[in-house]
N, C-alpha and C positions, 0 to 999 in steps of 0.2 A: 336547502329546502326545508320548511316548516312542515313536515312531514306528520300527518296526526296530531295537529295541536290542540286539538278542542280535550280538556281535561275529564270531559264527561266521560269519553270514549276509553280513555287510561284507565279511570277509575272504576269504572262497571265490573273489571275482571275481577277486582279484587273484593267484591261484597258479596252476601249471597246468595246463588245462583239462581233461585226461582224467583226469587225478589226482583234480583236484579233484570230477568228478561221480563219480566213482565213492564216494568218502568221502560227498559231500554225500546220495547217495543210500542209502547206508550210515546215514549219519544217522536218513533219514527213516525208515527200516524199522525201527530202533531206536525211536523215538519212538513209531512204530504199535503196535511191540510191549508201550510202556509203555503205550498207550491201551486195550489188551486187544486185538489181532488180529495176525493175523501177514500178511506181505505175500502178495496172491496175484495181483496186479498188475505186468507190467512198467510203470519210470516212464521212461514216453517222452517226457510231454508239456514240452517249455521252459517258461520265465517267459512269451516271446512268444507261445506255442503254445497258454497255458493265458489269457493276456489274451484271446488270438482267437477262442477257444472260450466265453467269459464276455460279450464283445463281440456274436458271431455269434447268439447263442441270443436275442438281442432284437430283432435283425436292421429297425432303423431305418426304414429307405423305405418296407418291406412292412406294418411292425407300424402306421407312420403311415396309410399309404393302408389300410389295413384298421379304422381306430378313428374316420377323419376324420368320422365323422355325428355321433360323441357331440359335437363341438364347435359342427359346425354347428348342430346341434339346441337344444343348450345356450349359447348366449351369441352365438352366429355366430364374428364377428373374434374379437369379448374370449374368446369362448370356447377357438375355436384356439391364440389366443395366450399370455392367464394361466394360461387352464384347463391347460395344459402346463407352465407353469413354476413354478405355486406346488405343488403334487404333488411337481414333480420336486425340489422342495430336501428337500423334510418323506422322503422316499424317501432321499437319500443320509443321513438319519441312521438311519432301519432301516440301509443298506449299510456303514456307518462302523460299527454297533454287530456287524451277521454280521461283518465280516472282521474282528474282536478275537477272538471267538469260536473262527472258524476257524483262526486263527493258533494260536491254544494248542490246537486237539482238531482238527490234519488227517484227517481220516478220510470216505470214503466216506459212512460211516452220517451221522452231518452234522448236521443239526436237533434229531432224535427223540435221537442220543448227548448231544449238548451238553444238552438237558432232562435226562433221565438224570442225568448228570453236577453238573448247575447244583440241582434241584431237594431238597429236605429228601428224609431217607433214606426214610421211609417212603413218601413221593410220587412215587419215583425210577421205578420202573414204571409208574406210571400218565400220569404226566407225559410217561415217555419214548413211549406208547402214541397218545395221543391227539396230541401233534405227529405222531407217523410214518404215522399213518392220513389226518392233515390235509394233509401233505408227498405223501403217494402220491396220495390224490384230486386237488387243484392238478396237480402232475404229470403223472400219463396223462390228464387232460381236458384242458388246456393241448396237448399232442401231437394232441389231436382238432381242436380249438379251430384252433389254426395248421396243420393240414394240409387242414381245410374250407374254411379261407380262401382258403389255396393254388388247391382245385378252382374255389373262387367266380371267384378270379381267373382262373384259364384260361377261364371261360365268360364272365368279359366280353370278354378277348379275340376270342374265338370268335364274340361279337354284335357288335362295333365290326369286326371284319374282313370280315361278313357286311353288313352296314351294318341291323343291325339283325333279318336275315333270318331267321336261326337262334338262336334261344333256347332254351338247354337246358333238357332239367325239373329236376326236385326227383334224379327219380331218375338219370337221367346223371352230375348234381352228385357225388352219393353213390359212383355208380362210379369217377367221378375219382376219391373221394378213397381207395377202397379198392387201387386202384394205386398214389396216392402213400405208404400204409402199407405195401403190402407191398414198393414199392423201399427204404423208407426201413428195413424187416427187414433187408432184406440190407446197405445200407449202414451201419445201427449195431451190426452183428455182426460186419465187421471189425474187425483186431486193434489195439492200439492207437497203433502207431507208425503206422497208414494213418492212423489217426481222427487223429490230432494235425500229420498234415501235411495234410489235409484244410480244418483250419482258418482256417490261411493262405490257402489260394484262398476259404474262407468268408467272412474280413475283407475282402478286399482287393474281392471283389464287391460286398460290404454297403458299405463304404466309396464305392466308383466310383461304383455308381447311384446311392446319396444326392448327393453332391455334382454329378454329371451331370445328374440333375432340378433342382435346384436353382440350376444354371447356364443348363440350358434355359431353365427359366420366367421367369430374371431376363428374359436376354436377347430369349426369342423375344415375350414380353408385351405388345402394345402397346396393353394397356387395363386400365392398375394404377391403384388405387383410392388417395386419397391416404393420406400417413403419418399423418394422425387417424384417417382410416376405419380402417385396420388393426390398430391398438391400440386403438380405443378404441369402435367401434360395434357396439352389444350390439342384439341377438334372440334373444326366446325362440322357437323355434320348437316348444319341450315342452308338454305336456298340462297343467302346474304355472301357476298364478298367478304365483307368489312367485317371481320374477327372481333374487332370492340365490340357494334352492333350486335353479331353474333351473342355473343357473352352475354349481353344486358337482356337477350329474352330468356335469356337462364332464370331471371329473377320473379318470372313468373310462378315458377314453383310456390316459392316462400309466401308469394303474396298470396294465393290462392290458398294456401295451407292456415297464414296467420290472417283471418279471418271469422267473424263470428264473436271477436270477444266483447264484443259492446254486448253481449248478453246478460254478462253482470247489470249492464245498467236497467236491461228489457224487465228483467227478475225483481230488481231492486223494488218491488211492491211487497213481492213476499221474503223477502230477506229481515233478520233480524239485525239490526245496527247496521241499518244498510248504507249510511255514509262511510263508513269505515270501510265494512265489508268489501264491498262492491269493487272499489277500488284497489283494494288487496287482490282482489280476485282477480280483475285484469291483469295487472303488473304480473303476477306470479301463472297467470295464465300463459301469456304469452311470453315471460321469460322461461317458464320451463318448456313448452314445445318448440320456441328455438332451439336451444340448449340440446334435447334430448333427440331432434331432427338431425341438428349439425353432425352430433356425435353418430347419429346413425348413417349420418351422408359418408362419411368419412371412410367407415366400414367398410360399406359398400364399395368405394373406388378403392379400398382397398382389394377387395376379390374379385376386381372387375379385369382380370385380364385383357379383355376385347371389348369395345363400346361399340363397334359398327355389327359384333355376332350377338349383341342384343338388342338392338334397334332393329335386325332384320330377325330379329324373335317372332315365330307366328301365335305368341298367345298376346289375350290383346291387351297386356299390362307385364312392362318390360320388369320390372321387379319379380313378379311371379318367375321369369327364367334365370333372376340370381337367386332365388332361393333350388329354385331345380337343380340348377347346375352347383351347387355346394351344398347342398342338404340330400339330391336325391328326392325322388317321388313321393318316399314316406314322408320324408322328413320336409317336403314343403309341404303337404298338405293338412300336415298336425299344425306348423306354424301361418300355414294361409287361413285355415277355418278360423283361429282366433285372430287374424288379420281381419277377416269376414267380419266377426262379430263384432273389432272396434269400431270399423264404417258403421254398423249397424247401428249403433249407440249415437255415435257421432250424430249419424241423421236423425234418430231420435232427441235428440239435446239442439239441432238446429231447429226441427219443428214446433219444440217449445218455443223457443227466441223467436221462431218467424209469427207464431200466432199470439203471441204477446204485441207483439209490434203493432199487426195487424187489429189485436184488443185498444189498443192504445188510441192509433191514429182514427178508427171507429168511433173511439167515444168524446172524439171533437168534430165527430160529423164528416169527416175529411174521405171515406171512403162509399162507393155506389153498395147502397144496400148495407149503411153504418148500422142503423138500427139492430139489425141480427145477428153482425158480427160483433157487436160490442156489448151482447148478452154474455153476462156469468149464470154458469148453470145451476142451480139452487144445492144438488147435489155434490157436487166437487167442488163447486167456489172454483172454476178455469172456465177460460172463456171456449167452451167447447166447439161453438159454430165457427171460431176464427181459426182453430184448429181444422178442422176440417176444409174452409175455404182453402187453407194454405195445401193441404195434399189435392185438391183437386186440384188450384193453378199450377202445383208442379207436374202432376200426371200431367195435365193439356203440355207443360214445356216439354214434356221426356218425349212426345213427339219428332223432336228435333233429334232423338239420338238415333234415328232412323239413318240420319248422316254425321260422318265423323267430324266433319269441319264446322257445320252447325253447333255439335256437342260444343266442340270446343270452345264458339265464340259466344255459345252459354255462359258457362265459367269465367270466360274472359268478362261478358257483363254483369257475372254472381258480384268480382272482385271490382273492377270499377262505380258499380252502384253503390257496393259499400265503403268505399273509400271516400267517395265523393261526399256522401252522407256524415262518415268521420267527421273530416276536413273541415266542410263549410260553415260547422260550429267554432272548430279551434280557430279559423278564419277572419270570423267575426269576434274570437277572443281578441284576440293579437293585434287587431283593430282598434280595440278601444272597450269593445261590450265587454270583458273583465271586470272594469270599474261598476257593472251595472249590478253584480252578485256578489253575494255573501261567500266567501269561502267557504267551503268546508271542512273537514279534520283533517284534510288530505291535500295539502296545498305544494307546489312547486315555488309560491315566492317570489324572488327577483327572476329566480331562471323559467319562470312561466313563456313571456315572450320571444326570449332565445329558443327555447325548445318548440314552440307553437309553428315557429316560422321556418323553422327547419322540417316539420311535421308540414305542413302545407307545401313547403318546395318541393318536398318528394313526392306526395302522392298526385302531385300536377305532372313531374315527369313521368311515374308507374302510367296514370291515367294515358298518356298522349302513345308508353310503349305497347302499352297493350291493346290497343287499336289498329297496331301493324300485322300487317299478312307474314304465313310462316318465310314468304322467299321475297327477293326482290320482283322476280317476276311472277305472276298466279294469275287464273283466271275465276270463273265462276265456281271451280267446284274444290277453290282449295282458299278463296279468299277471307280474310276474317270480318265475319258478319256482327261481331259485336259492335259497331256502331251504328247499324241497323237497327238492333234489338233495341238497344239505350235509345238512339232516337224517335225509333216508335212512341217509346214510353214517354219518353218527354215531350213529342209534339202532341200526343193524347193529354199530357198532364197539361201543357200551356195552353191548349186549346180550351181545354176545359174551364182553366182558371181564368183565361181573356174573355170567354165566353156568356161565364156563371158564376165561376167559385170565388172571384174576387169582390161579388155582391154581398156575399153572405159566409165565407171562410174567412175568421179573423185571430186564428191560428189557435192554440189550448184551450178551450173550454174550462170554466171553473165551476166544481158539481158540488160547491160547498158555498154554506152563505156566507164567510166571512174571514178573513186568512187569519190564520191560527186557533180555530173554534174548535172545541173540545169536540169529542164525535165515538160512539163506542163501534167499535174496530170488528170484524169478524174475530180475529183473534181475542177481543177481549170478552165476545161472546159464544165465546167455547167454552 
């Protein structure tokens, strides 16, 4: 792999430093300019700043103790354990094939540009339409998705402190979460040198409590299961016969957890060396939240004496009862409050990403009521109103957690919408639109279309599992409605586009007169 070959990128570290970012960012804006936009973005965010932010939005501990039932459910041990690691290799070749991508077309707009871009002329709209429609659904439900969890979490808290006593409803649940939406307004509409040192305290928690759970339970455990049981003792605890089957919806976890990291590319207006960056960012994003997942999964079926006594756990997040049951009362509640606050983070770092998105696809017209959403605020320089749209459409979704099966096949359509979105770029790589773009620092090479097509094989099968009901047999109130949800959305998007949008949507807008025209930067007028 030609990995980082552009010399410019090597040599910047070594000159210096105010010099050099000022040029380097001078660069970037330059290059945006050749991508068709012009800067409207200060780039605050580091190489470190823009890792921490690609890191945090998967936010590990929270995303594990919130998936941990698919495992149980699906395989027990084998389930926690493989069901997390074989997902997570077939995922970094989707992330090896984004950060090529992203390296050559830095830009906000992100997914739906690169289709654009990658796809035959005539297809170039349509292409560029149905990613950015698939990229905005995944997105603002994903924000819904991780901040109901958020609430769930506070109310288990709120029963294991109670011992049981107090049990929230459906609708308390829901008011949590319409608080944590509207802190998380005000805190994604700060400017962007807050949001990018923010991130820092985002890692550095996400990091602590993984590794601090993980430490706990080694140590405090004094009834771990042996090193066969934990790799190698399968239950099905699902509605499915067929034990294979069974197994493969284990891989749900992982997918739902590794998610989100195309945010490097959402960001990549305010990044500094954002060809570089961005792409480091993902890579190191998602290899370190597998990584640090796996080793957590691990743990955990190590002190999991019984899978069927915490599946029939009545709080409503099966992790919350392995921290109880090996830490004790106090001792889960110290480790779940900081559990708490990674989710909180987490959905704060996805409401950035969703209202970037949302900035982006706005300001090619492509969204009902573009104009408003695709204001930056003179204040902040962030697109505040697109921030806000994105917590209202999640509030309207958190409706759905009113019922558990609905929640679910939220989430299930958080992670098929952004898959799909992934994909349909590396798709159109691996096709032949490769040839159509300039590399960038960050190239794969010969092994671009080996990896590309292994990247589109998988997320074609994840898409078709996760469509499946939890049992063989279900009826209405247990069946999975994420295919409902997705084709709402999409016979609203085609409808629209057969109707109207294919008149006048002719995919990226270019807000600049002339590709590569000089242009002074918000940053270079600070």
């Amino acid at each position: 792999m030609d990995i980082f070959k552009d010399e410019k990128y090597r040599s910047s570290e070594v000159i210096q430093p105010e010099k050099d970012n000022v040029s380097l960012r001078h660069a970037d804006d330059q290059l945006l300019a050749k991508l068709g936009y012009k800067s409207e973005f200060k780039r605050e965010f580091s190489l470190i700043e823009t890792v921490a932010f690609a890191f945090s939005i998967m936010g590990v501990i929270a995303s594990v103790s919130s998936t941990l039932t698919f495992g149980l459910e699906s395989g027990g041990h084998v389930g926690m354990v493989f069901g997390w690691l074989i997902p997570s290799l077939f995922v970094l070749t989707v992330a090896l094939s984004m950060a090529e991508l992203t390296s050559a077309m830095p830009t906000s707009a992100g997914l739906y540009y690169f289709a654009a871009k990658l796809a035959p002329q005539r297809y170039s709209a349509l292409a560029s339409w149905i990613t950015g429609w698939a990229n905005i659904t995944g997105q603002t439900t994903l924000v819904c998705s991780i901040d109901f969890t958020c609430a769930q979490m506070i109310t288990t808290a709120v029963s294991v402190a109670s011992d049981g006593s107090v049990v929230l409803s459906s609708g308390a649940t829901y008011g949590i979460l319409l608080a944590i939406l509207f802190s998380h307004g005000i805190v994604c509409s700060a400017a962007t040198s807050v949001l990018a040192r923010l991130n820092i305290f985002y890692v550095l928690i996400n990091v602590g409590t993984t590794l601090a759970a993980i430490i706990a339970l080694l140590v405090v455990s004094d009834n771990k299961v042996s090193t066969r049981d934990a790799f190698t003792l399968f239950e099905n605890n699902t509605g499915w016969s067929n034990n294979g089957w069974a197994f493969i919806l284990s891989f749900t976890a992982p997918m739902w957890t590794l998610t989100g990291y195309d945010s490097a590319a959402h960001i990549s207006e305010e990044v500094a060396g954002a060809a570089r960056a961005a792409p480091i960012a993902i890579l190191v994003g998602v290899g370190a939240t597998a990584s640090l997942g796996w080793i957590l999964l691990i743990v955990v079926s190590f002190v999991t004496p019984s899978i069927s006594a915490l599946l029939s756990s009545e709080l409503p997040l099966p992790m919350g009862q392995v921290f109880l049951n090996v830490l004790g009362k106090k001792g889960m509640l110290a480790i779940w409050s900081l559990i708490i606050v990674v989710q909180y983070v987490t959905g704060a770092a996805q409401g950035v990403d969703a209202s970037r998105v949302v900035f982006a696809f706005s300001r090619d017209n492509a969204l009902p009521g573009s104009r408003w959403w695709k204001q930056i605020n003179p204040y902040t320089q962030t697109p505040v109103n697109a921030v806000w749209l994105v917590m209202l459409v999640a509030g309207i979704c958190g409706v759905l957690g009113f019922s558990v099966t609905a929640l679910n096949s939220l989430a299930g359509s958080a992670v098929i919408g952004l898959y799909t979105s992934y994909t349909f770029p590396i798709f159109l790589s691996v096709i032949g639109g490769r040839d159509k773009i300039t590399p960038g620092p960050f190239t794969l090479g010969r092994f671009s279309k080996p990896i590309g097509w292994i990247a589109v094989a998988w997320v074609c099968f994840v898409v078709v599992f996760l469509l499946f009901p939890p049992s063989s047999s279900t009826n209405g109130s247990d069946m999975n409605y994420a295919i409902v949800i997705m084709g709402a959305v999409f016979v609203f998007a085609a409808a629209w586009w057969i109707f109207s949008a294919k008149s006048w949507f002719h995919g990226p807008i270019k807000n600049v007169e002339g590709e590569g025209e000089e242009q002074k930067s918000p940053t270079q007028n600070s």
